[in-house]
C-alpha positions as CSV (number, residue, x, y, z in Angstrom):
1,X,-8.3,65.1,-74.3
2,X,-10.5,67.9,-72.3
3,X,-13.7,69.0,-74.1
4,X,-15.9,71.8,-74.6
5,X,-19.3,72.0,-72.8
6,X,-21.1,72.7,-76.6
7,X,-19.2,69.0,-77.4
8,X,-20.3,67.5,-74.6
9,X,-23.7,68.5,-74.6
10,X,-23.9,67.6,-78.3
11,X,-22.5,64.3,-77.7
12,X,-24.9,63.8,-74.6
13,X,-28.0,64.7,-77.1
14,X,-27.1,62.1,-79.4
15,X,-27.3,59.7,-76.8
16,X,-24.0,59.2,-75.4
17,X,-23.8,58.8,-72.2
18,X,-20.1,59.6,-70.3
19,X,-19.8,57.1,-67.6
20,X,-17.9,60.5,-65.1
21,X,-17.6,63.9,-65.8
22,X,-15.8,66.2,-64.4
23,X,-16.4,70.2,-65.1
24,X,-13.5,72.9,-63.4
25,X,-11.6,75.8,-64.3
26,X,-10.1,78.7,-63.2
27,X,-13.0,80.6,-63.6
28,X,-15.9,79.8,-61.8
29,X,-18.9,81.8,-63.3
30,X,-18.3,79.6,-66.1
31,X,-17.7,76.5,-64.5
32,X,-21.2,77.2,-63.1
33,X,-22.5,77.9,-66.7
34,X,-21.2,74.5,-68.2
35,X,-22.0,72.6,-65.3
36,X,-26.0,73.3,-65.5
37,X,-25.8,73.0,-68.8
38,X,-24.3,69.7,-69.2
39,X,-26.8,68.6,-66.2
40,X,-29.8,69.9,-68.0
41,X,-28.9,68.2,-70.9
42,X,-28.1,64.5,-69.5
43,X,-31.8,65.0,-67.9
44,X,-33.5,66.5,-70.8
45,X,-32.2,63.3,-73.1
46,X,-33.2,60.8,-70.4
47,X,-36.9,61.3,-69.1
48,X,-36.7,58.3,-66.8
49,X,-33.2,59.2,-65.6
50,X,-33.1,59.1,-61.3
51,X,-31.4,61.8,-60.0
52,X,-29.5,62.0,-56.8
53,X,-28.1,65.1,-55.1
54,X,-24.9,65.2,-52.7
55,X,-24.0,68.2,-50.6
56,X,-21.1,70.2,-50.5
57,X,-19.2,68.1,-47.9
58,X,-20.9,64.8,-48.6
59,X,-17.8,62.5,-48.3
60,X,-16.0,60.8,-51.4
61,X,-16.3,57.6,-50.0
62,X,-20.3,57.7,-49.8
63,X,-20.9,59.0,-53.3
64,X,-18.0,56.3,-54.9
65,X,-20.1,53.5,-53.4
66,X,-23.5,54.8,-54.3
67,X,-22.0,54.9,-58.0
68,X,-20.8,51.1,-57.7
69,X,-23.8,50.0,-56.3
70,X,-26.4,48.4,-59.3
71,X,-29.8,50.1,-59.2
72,X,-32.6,48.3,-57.7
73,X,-35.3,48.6,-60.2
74,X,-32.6,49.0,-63.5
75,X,-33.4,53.0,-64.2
76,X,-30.3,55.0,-65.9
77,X,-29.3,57.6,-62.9
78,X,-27.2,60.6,-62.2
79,X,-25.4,61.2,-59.3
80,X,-24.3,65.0,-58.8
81,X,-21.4,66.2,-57.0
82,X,-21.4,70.4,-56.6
83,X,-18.1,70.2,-54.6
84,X,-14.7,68.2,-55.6
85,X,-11.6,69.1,-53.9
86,X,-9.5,66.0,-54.7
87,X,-7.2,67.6,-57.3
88,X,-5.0,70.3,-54.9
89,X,-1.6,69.5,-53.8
90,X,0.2,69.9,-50.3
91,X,1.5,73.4,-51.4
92,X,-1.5,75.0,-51.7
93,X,-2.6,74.3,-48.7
94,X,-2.8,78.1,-47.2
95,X,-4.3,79.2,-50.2
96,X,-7.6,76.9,-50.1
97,X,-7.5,77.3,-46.1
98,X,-7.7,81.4,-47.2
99,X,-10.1,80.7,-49.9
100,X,-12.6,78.4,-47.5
101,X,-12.0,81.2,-44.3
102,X,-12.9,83.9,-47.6
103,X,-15.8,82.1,-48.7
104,X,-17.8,81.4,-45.1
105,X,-17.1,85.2,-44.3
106,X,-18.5,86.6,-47.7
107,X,-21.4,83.8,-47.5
108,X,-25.6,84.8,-47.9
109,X,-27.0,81.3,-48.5
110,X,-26.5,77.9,-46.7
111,X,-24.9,76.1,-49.9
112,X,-21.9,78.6,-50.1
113,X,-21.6,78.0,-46.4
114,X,-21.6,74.4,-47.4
115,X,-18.9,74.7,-49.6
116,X,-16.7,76.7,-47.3
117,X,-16.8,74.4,-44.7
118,X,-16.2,71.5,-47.3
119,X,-13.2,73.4,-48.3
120,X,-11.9,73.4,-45.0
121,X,-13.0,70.0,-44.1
122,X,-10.4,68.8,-47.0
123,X,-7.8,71.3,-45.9
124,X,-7.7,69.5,-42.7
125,X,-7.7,66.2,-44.9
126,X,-4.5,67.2,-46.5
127,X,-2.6,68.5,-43.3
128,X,-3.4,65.4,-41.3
129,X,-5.8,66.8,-38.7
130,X,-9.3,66.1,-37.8
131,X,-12.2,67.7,-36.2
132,X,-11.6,65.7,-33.0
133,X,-8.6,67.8,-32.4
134,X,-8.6,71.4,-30.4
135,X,-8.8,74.7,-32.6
136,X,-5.5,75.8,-31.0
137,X,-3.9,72.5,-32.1
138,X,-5.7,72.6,-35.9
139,X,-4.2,76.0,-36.3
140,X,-0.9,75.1,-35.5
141,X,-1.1,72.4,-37.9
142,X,-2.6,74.4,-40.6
143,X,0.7,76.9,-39.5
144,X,-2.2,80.0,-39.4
145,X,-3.0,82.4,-36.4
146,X,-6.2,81.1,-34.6
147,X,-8.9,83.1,-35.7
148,X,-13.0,83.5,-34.5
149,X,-13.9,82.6,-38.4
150,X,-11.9,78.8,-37.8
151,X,-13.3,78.5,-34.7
152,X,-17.2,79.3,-36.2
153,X,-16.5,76.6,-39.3
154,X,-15.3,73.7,-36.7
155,X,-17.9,73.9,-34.5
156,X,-20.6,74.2,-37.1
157,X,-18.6,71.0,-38.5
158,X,-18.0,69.5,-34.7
159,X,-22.0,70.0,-34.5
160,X,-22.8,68.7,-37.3
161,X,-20.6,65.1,-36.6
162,X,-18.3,66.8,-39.9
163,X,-14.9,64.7,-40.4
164,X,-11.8,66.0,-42.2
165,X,-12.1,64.1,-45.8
166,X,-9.1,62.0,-46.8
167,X,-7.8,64.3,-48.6
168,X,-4.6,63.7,-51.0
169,X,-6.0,59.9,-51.1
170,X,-9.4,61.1,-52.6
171,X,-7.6,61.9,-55.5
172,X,-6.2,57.8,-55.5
173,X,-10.1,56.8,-55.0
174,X,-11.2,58.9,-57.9
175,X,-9.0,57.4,-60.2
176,X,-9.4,53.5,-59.2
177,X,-13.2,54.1,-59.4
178,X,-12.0,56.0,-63.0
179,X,-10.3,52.9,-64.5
180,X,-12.3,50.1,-62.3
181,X,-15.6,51.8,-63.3
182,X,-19.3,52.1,-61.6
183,X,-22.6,50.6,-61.9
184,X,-24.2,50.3,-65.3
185,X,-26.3,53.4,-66.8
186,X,-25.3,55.3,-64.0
187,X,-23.3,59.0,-65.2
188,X,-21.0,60.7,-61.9
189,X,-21.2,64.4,-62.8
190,X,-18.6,65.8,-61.0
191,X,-17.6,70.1,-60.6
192,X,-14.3,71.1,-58.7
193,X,-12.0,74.8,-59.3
194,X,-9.1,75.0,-61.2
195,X,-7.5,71.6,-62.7
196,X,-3.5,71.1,-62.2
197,X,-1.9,70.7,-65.5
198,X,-0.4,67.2,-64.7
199,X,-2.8,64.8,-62.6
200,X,-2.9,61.1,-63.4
201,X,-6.8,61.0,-61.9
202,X,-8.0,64.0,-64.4
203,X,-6.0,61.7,-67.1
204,X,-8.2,58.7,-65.7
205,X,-11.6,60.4,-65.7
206,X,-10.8,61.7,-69.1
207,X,-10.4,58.3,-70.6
208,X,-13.4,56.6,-68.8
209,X,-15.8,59.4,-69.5
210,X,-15.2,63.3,-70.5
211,X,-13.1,66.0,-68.7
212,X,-14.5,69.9,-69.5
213,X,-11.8,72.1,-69.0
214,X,-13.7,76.5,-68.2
215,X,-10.4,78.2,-68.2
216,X,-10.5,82.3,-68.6
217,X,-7.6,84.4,-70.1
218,X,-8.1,88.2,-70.4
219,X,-7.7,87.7,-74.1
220,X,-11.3,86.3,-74.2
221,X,-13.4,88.4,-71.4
222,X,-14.8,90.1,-73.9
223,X,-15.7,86.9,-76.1
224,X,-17.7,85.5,-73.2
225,X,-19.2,88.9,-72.8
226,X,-21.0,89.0,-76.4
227,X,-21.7,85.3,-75.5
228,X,-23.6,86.3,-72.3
229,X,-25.5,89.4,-73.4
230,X,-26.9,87.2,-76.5
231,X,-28.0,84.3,-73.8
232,X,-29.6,87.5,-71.6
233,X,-30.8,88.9,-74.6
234,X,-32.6,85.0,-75.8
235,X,-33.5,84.4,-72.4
236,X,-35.4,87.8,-71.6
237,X,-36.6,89.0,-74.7
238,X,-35.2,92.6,-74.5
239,X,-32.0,93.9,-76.8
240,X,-28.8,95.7,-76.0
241,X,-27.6,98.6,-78.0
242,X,-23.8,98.3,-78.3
243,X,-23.2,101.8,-76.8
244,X,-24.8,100.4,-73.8
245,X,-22.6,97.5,-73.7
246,X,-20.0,99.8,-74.0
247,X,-21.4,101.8,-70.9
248,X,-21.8,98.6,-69.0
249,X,-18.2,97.6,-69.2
250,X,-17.0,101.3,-67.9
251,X,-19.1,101.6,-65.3
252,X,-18.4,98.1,-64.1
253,X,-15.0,98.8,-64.5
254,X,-14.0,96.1,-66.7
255,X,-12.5,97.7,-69.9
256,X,-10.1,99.8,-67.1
257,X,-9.2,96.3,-65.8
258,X,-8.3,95.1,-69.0
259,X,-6.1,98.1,-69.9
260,X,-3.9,97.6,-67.4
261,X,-1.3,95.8,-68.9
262,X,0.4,95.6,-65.6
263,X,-2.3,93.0,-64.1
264,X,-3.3,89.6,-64.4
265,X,-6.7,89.9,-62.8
266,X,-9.9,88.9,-64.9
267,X,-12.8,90.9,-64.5
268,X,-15.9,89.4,-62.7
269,X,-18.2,87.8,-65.7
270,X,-20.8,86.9,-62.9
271,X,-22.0,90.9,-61.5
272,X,-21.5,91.6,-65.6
273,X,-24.2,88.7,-65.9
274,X,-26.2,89.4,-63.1
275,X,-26.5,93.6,-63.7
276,X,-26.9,92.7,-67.6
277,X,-30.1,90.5,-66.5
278,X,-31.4,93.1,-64.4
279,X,-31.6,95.8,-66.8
280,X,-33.1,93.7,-69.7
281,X,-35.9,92.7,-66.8
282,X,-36.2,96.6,-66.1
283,X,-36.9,97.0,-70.2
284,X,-38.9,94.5,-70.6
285,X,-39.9,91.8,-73.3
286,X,-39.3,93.6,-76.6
287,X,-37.8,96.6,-75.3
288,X,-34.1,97.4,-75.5
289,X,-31.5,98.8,-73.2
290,X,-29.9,101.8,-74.1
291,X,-26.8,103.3,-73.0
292,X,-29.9,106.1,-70.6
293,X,-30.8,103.2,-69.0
294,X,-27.4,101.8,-68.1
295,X,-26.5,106.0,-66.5
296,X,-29.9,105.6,-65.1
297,X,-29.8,102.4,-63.3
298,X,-25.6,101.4,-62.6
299,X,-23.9,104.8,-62.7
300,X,-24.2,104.4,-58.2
301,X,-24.3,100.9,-58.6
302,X,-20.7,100.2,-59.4
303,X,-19.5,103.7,-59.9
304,X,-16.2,102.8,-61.4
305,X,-13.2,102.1,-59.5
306,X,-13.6,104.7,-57.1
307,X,-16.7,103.5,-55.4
308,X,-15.0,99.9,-55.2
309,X,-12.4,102.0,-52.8
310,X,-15.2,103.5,-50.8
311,X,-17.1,100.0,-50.4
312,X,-13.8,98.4,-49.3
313,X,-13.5,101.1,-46.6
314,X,-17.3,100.7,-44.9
315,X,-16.9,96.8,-45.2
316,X,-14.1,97.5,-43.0
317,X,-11.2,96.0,-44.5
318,X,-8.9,99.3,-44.5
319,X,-5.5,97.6,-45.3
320,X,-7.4,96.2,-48.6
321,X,-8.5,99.4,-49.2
322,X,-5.2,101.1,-48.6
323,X,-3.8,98.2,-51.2
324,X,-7.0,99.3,-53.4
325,X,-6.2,103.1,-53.5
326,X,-2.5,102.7,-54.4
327,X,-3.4,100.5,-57.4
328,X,-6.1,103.0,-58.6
329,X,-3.4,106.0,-58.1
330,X,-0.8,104.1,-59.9
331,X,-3.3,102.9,-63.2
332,X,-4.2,106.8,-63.5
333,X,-0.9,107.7,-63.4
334,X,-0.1,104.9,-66.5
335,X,-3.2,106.4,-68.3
336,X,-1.9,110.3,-67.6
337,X,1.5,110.5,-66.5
338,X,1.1,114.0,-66.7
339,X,-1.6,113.6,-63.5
340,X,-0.2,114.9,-59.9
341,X,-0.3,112.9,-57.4
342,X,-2.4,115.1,-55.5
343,X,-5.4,114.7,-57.9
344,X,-4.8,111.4,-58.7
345,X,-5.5,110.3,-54.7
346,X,-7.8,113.7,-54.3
347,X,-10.6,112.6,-56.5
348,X,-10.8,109.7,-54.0
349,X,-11.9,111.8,-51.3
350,X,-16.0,112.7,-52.2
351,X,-16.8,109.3,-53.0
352,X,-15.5,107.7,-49.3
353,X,-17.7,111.1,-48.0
354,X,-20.4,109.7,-50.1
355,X,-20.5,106.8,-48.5
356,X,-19.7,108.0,-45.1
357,X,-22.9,110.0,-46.0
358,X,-25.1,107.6,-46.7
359,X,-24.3,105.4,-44.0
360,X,-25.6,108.1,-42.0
361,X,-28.6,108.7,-43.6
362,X,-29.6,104.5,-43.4
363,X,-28.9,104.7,-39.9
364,X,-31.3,107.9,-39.5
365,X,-33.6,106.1,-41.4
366,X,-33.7,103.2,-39.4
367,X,-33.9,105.4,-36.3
368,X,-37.0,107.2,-37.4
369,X,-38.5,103.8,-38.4
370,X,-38.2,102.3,-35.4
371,X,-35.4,99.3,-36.6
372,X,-32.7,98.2,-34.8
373,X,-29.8,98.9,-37.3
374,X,-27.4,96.6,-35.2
375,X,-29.4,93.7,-36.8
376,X,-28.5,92.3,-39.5
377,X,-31.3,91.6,-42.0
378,X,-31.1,88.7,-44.6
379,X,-31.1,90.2,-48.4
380,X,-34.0,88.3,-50.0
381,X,-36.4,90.3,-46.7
382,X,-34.2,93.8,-47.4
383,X,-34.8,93.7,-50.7
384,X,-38.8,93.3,-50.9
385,X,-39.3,95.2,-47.7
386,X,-36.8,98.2,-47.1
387,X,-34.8,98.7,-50.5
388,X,-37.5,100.6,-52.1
389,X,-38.4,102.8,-48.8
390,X,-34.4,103.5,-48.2
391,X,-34.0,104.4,-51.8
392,X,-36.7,107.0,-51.7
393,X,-35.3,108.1,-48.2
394,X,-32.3,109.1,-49.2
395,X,-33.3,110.6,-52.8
396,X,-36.2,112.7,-51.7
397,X,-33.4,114.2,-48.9
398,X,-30.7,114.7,-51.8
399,X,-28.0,112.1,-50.2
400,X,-28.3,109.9,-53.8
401,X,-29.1,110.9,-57.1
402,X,-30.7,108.1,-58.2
403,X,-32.1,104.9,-56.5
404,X,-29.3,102.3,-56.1
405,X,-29.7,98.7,-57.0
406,X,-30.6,96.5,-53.4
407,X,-27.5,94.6,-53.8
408,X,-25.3,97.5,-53.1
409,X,-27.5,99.2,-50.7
410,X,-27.8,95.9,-48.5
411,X,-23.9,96.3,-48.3
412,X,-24.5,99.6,-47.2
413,X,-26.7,98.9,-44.7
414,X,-24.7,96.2,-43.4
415,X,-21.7,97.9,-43.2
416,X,-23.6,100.4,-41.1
417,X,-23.8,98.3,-38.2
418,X,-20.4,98.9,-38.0
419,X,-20.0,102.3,-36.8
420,X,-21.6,104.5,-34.2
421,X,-23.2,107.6,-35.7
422,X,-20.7,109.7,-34.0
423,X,-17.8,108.0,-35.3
424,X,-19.4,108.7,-39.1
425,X,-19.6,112.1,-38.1
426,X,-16.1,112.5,-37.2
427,X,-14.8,110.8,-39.9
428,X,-16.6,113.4,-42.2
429,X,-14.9,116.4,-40.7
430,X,-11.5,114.2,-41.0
431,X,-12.5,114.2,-44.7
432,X,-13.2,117.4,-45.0
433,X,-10.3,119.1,-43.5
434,X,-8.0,116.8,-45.5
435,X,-9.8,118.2,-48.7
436,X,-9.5,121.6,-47.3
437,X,-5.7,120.8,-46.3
438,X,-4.8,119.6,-49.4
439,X,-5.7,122.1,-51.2
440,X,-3.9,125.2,-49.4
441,X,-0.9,123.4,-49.1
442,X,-1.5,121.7,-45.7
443,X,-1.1,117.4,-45.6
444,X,-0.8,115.6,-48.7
445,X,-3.6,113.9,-50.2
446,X,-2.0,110.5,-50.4
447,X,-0.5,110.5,-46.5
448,X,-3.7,112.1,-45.0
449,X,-6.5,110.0,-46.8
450,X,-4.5,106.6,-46.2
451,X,-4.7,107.9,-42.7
452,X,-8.3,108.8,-42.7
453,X,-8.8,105.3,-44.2
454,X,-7.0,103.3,-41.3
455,X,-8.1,105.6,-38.2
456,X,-11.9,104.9,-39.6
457,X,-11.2,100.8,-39.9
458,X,-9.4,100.9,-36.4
459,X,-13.0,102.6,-34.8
């Protein structure tokens, strides 16, 4: 039977030792959670224990024979695999090809490139192909439009002498290793994504060592909430006052997520986390965070579900954004059916000039500072060397209220590369003669600002 990660690492502390593990889920913040745990916890109980790392597309077959092969000078070890991908079937093919192609496009940091291009590397695996093989052909096999994104991953793979991993049949290995076993004193720790219900290997690994199942329903976000702020609250020292809980989940826009009861889609624990950790850093050992500091520090930050729109629209994905809109229209017409449609889609206007406007401002900015805004700039160097200086930029000239955290502003700035100042500009006046429009009868709000939205993504 699956376990807990509080089992397993109470188990672990008393000594026992699980000859595999396997941590997965649906949700991958927690995933994360349990799997750091659970390896912090095999090396805390065992000093001596020799640790060995694989990558992200290391391939099955290497790690399965280091785990059979006897140590050399008899010392207990770990061997850690970040990246499993043996438990998928044939029909989800497209969605971990779509998942990989997601994941190297949204990537900041070599491992999350890694794992994209392990992703792929197994998607290839279970359609049969190889990186030997042309991108025109691989795309036909994978039944996908060739794209500039495939083409990147494969030659990054091709480069880097990458094969396509056997796929379906590392599923087969796993669960002969499973039932035939390893090396003694030697623990596989093992994290993949979501588990199938019904898989003979899980069934395997769960008999010849522990299985720890991270699933999320919406029923318990707000369980693992209180769970996180007490570990951010132990860790750091500062204290959260409810109301600014409270704060954090409107502004984030998790409690509107959750009142739709139209949706299946689970809030992100992992920006909760991550903002949650920044402000009790920002109070201070001893302080606590009030519901000031949360309108202080995230009120631009997320800005509710408008500002999600807007972001979607300078990233330039305007079909997503389009998609985005109509669901925020529709939830406000479930909360006030008494709402026009006109203000419903209206109120969406200032915040895409808002960003429009800001854009402008970083790209002045730049200009006046001598940087070539075209560049793009890794966020660990933004953040220590131009967050502060933008932030007081565009306060001290009354484009932002309040400083915004780097994260967002990095997006910003990226997503000003984007578009030429004069394009900004006339996307502005678009705006503001829809809002003008609208207003004395002219083009409807919801027709004109999808509009706006495509013509500015097709620029």
């Amino acid at each position: 039977m699956p376990t807990t990660p509080a089992k397993l690492t109470a188990e672990i502390e008393k000594g026992k030792l699980p000859a595999m593990i396997l941590v997965g889920g649906n949700n991958e913040f927690l995933v994360d959670h349990a799997f750091i745990a659970i390896r912090d916890a095999l090396i805390a109980t065992n000093p001596g224990l020799a640790v060995q790392n694989f990558g992200e597309v290391t391939d099955l077959t290497v790690v399965i024979d280091d785990y059979r092969t006897f140590s050399l000078f008899a010392r207990p070890r770990l061997l850690i695999v970040p990246e499993v991908n043996a438990f998928i079937s044939r029909k989800e093919l497209l969605g971990t090809y779509e998942k990989a192609i997601g994941d190297w496009k949204s990537a900041k940091t070599d491992r999350k490139r890694d794992s994209a291009l392990a992703k792929l590397l197994h998607t290839l695996g279970l359609a049969g192909l190889d990186t030997d093989m042309t991108d025109a052909e691989i795309a036909r096999g994978l039944g996908v439009e060739p794209s500039q994104t495939l083409s990147d991953m494969l030659a990054v793979a091709k480069a880097g002498g990458k094969r396509a991993s056997r796929g379906e049949s590392d599923a087969a290995l796993l669960a002969e290793t499973a039932n035939s076993g390893g090396a003694p004193s030697t623990t596989l720790l093992m994290k993949t994504g979501a588990m199938p219900e019904a898989s003979a290997t899980i069934d395997a690994i769960d008999r010849a060592g522990a299985v720890v199942v991270c699933d999320l329903s919406r029923e318990k976000v707000l369980t693992v909430l209180e769970r996180a702020i007490k570990e951010v609250e132990d860790e750091s020292g500062a204290s959260f006052d409810d109301t600014a809980i409270n704060s954090m989940r409107q502004r984030l826009g998790i409690d509107r997520m959750l009142a739709d009861k139209f949706s299946k889609e689970i809030p992100d624990i992992r920006s909760f986390v991550n903002e949650a950790t920044r402000l009790a850093t920002y109070a201070g050992d001893g302080k606590r965070v009030t519901a000031a500091i949360v309108k202080e520090q995230i009120a631009e930050v997320a800005g509710g579900a408008r500002f999600e729109f807007a972001s979607l629209v300078t990233e330039g994905k305007p079909v997503e954004a389009v998609g985005k809109l109509r669901d925020l229209v529709a939830q406000a017409r479930r909360d006030d059916p008494a709402m026009p449609v006109e203000i419903a889609v209206g109120r969406f206007i200032f915040p895409l000039a808002d960003e429009l406007r800001q854009m402008l401002a970083i790209q002045s900015f730049c200009r006046q500072r001598g940087i070539d805004a075209k560049r793009g700039i890794p966020y660990p160097m933004f953040k220590d060397r131009l967050a502060d200086e933008i932030n007081a930029y565009l306060t001290a000239n009354g484009i932002a209220k309040q400083k915004a955290h780097p994260f967002p502003l990095h997006k910003r700035f990226e997503a000003s590369r984007r578009y030429g100042e004069q394009q900004l500009i006339d996307s502005l006046a678009e705006l503001a003669r829809l809002e003008v429009s609208r207003k004395s009868g002219g083009t409807a709000a919801e027709l004109g600002l999808e509009l706006a939205v495509l013509r500015l993504g097709a620029r």
